[in-house]
VMD Tcl script that draws the C-alpha trace (Angstrom):
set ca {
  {8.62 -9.15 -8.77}
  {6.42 -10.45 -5.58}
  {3.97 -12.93 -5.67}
  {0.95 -10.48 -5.30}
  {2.32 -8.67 -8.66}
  {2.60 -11.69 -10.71}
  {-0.66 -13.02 -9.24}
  {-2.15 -9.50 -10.33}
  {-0.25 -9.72 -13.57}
  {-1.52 -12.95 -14.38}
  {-4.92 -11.91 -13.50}
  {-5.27 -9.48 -15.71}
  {-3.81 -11.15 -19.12}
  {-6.41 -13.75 -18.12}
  {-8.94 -11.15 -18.30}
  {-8.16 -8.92 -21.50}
  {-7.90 -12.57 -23.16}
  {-10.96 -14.52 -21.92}
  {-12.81 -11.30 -20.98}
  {-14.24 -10.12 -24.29}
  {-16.61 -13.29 -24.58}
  {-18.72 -12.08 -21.55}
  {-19.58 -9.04 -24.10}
  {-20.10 -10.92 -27.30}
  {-23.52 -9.80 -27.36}
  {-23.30 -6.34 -26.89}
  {-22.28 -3.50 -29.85}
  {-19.18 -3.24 -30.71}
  {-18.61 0.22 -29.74}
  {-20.19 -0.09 -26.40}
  {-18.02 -3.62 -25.67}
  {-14.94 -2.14 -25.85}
  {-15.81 0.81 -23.93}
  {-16.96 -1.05 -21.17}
  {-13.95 -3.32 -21.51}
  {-11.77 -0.28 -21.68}
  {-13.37 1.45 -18.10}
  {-13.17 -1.79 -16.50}
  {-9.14 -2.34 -16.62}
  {-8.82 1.07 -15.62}
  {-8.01 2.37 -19.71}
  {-10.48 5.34 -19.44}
  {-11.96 7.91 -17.61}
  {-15.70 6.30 -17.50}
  {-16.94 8.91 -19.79}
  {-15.59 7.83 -22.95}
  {-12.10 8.45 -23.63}
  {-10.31 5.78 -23.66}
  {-6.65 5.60 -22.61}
  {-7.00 8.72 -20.33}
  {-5.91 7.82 -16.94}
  {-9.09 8.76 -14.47}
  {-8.90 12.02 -12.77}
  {-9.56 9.88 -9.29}
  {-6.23 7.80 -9.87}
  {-4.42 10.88 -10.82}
  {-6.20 12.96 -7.45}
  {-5.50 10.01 -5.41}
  {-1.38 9.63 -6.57}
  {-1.03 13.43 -6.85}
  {-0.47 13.74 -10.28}
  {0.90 16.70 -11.57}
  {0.09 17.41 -14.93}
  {2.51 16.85 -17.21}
  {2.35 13.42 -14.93}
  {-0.98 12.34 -15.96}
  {-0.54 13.86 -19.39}
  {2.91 10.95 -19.41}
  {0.69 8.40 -17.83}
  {-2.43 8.75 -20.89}
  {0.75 9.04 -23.08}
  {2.02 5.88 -22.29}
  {-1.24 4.56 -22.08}
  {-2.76 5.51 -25.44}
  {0.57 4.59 -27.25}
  {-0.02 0.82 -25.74}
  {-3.87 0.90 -26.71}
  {-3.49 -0.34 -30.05}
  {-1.52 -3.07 -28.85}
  {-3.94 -4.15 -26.44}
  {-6.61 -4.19 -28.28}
  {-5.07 -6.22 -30.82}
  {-4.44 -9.41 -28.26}
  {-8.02 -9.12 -26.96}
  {-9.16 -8.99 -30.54}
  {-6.48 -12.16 -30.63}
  {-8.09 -13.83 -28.41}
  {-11.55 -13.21 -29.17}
  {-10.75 -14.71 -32.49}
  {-9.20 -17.59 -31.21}
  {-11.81 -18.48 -28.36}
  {-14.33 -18.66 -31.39}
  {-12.50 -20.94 -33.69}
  {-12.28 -23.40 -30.68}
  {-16.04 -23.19 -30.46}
  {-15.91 -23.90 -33.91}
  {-13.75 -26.60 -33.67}
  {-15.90 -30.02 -34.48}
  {-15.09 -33.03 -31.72}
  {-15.50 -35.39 -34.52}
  {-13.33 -33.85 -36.54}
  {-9.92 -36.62 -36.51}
  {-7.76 -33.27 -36.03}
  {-9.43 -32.20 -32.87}
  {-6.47 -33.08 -30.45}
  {-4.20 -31.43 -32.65}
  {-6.53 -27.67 -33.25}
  {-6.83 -28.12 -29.72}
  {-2.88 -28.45 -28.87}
  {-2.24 -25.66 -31.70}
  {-5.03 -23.50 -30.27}
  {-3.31 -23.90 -27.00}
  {-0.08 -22.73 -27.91}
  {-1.29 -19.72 -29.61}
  {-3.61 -19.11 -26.45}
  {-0.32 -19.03 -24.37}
  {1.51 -17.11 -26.79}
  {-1.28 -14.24 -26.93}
  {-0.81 -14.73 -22.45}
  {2.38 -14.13 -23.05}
  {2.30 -10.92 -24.84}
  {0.17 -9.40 -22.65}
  {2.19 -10.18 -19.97}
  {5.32 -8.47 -21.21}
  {3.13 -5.35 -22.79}
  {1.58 -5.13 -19.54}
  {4.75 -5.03 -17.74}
  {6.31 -2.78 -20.44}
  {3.45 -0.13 -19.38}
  {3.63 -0.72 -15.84}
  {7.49 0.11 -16.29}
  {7.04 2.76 -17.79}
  {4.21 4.76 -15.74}
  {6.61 3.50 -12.79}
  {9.53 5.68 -14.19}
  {6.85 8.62 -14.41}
  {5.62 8.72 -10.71}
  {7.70 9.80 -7.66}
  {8.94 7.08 -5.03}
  {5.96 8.43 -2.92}
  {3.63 8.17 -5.73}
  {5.11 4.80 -6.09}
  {4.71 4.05 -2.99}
  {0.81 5.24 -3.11}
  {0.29 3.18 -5.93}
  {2.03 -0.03 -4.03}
  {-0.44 0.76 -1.36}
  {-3.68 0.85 -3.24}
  {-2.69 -2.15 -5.17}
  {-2.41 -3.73 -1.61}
  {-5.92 -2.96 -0.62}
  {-7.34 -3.85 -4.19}
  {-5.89 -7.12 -3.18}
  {-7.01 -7.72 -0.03}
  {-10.79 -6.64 -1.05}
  {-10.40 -8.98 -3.45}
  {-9.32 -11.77 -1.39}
  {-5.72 -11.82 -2.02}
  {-4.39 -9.85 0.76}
  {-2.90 -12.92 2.69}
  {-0.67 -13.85 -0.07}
  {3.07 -13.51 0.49}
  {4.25 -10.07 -0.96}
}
mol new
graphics top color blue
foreach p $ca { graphics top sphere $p radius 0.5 }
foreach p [lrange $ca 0 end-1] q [lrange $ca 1 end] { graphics top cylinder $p $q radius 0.2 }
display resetview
């Protein structure tokens, strides 16, 4: 895997487990939607797990491609949901956590190793999606995708990284 994919990888566990706490005061309902449309997990009108009809213009979907793609992508949903809802819980028990409290170091150290074990989950279910929409597309879709990864980068300042 290149550097920029990792980097991007990493990125985005970071986000679907720190991410929720910049919605804590929003509904529910509306959170997760919003969550949902901004790692690319919906359409942006509400149906979550659809891949976007742009993406699927853009890589020349066929179908039966995009119908894979929200396939693979709804089937994963529950498990994503479930480490952001992880993590959620877990960034609020360390707010919780008293600094008086004699036990501090440790529900910090414990809280740490749970934080990277929720990272690490998301790493390998992100990768297990991103394997398995690769095995749906074409090399030339592939190759699409590689592309507009590339310039997502490099808008967001990562473009000079090794790749």
């Amino acid at each position: 895997m290149n550097q920029s994919m990792i980097m991007t990888t990493i990125v985005l566990a970071f986000i679907a487990v720190t991410g929720g706490a910049a919605y804590a005061g929003q509904e529910e309902g509306a959170r997760k939607d919003r969550w949902a449309r901004s790692h690319g997990l919906t359409d942006g009108v509400g149906m979550p797990g659809a891949i976007s009809d742009r993406m699927a213009d853009r890589l020349g979907l066929d179908e039966n491609q995009a119908q894979s793609v929200t396939n693979v992508m709804e089937a994963a949903r529950p498990e994503f949901e479930a480490l952001r809802e992880r993590g959620h819980t877990l960034r609020q028990s360390i707010r919780d956590f008293d600094p008086a409290d004699p036990d501090y170091g440790a529900l910090l150290q414990n809280a740490s190793v749970e934080s990277g074990q929720v990272a690490a989950e998301l790493v390998l279910l992100t990768g297990r999606v991103r394997a398995d929409i690769h095995r749906i597309l074409t090399p030339e879709q592939r190759q699409s995708l590689a592309d507009m990864m590339a310039r997502f980068d490099g808008r967001r300042g990562r473009g000079s990284q090794a790749r």
